[in-house]
N, C-alpha and C positions, 0 to 999 in steps of 0.2 A: 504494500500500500504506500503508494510516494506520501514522501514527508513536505511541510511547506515551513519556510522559515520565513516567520513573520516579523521585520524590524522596527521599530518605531525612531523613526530618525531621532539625532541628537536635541539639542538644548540650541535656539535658534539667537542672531544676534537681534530679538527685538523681544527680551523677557517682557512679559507682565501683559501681554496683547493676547487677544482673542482672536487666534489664529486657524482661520476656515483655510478659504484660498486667500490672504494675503500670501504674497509671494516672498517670505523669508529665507537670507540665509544661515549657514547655521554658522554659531560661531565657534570659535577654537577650542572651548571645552564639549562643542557635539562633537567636532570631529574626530577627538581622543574618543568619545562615547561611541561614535558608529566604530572606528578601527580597534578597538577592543575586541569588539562583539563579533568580528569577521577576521580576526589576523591570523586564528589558528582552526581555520574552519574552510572546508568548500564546496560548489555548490555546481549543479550542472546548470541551469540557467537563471536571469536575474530578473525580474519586472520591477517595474517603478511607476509610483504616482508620480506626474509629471510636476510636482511642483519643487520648486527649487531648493528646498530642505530636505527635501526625500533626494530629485531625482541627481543633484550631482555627486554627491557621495555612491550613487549607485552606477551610475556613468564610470567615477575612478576607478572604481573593482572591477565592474569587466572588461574596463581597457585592461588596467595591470594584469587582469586572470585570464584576459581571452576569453571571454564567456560573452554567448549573446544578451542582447537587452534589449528587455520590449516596453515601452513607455504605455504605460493603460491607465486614459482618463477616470477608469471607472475604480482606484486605488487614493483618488485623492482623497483630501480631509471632507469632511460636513459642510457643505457651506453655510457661513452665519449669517447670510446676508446684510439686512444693513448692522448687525452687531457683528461683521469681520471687521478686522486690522484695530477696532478702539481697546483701550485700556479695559480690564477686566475691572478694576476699582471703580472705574468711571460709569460703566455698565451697571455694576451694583449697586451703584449711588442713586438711581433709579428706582425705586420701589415697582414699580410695573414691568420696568423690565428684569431686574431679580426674581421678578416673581415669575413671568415667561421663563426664564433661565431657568430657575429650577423647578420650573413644571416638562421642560424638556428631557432633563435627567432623571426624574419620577416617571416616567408613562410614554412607553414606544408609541402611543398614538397620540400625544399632547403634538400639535401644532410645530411645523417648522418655523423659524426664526424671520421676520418679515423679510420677504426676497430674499429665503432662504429656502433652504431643506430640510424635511423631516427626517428622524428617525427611519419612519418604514422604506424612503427613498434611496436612502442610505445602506438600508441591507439588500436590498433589492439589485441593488449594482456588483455591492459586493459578492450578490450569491453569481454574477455573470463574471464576475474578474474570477472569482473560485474558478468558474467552471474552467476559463478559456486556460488557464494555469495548469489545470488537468488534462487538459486537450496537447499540451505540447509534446513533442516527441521525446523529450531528454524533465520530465517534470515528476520525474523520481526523487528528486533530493534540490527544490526552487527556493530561493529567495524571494521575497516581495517584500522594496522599502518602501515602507506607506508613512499613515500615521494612527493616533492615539484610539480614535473614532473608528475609522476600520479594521482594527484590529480587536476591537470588542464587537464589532459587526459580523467579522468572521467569524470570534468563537458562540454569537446568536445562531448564526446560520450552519454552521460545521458541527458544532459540537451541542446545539438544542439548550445554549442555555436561556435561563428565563432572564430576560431584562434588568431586574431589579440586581439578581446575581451580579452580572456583568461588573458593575462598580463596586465590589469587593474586591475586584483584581486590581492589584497594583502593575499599572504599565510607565514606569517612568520613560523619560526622553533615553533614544538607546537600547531600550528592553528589546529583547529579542522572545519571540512567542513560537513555538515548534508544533506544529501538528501533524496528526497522520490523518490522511482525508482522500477517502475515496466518493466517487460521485454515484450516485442511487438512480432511481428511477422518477422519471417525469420530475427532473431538476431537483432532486432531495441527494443531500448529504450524508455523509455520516462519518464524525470524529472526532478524536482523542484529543487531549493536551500531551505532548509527550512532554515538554519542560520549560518554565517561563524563566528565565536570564535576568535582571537587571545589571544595567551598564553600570 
């Protein structure tokens, strides 16, 4: 059963922001955090969400490894619409919108974030990046650098768990997430945690 290694990119240089698709890079202590988590490790192919905290750290490794790399939109963050790139302080300073906020992280069906994306939208993509991950010919032993949000998306969809679960797991910036996951019938899943990492 192919294994998938799920990374969550490092520590970006614009802490304390609410990070959808703003386009961050990472800074010098991510990039000790992703090269930690892959220096004694390897992989027969890479994917990356295309945004620039995932996807150049994922670009280095296949050049340096020779390994293919496929950029799949469907691996990026959540998008927070118009609560991307602002301060998380300044956010919560809001009473309405804290309150949006964390009716997001209570309930897979609470409302996406204005010109944003929900929850269910979120897995939905993700069970199609699973799938295409499974589809390739060398996706015995994959990488996918994503982020925070897809990677608890994955273990909803892979691994069946409920929601609320989901944010007992610690995923820090760097964590790396291993699963073993094969694909089932009429687009159903099924799979393990084999071991979560932190950087």
């Amino acid at each position: 059963m192919p294994l998938i290694n799920l990374i969550r990119h490092g520590e970006t240089d614009q802490p304390g922001l609410l990070l959808g698709r703003t386009d961050s890079a990472l800074s010098a202590a991510g990039w000790k955090q992703f090269e930690r988590q892959t220096s004694a490790r390897n992989w027969s192919v890479v994917v990356s969400s295309p945004l620039r905290r995932a996807r150049e750290s994922a670009e280095k490794l296949a050049r340096e490894r020779h390994l293919d790399l496929a950029i799949d939109p469907d691996w990026s963050e959540l998008d927070f619409g118009e609560w991307d790139g602002r301060p998380i302080s300044e956010l919560n300073a809001d009473p309405a919108i804290a309150e949006a906020i964390a009716a997001l992280y209570r309930s897979s069906e609470a409302p996406g974030p204005p010109d944003g994306e929900s929850w269910e939208a979120l897995q939905a993509r993700i069970a199609r990046g699973l799938g295409r991950v499974l589809e390739q010919d060398r996706a015995d032993n994959a990488l996918v650098v994503t982020h925070g949000g897809p990677i608890r998306a994955a273990l909803s969809v892979a691994c069946a768990f409920p929601f609320n679960s989901l944010w007992a797991l610690r995923i820090d910036h760097g964590a790396r997430v291993t699963l073993r996951v094969e694909a089932g019938e009429e687009g159903a899943f099924w799979g393990e945690i084999v071991e979560i990492v932190q950087a």
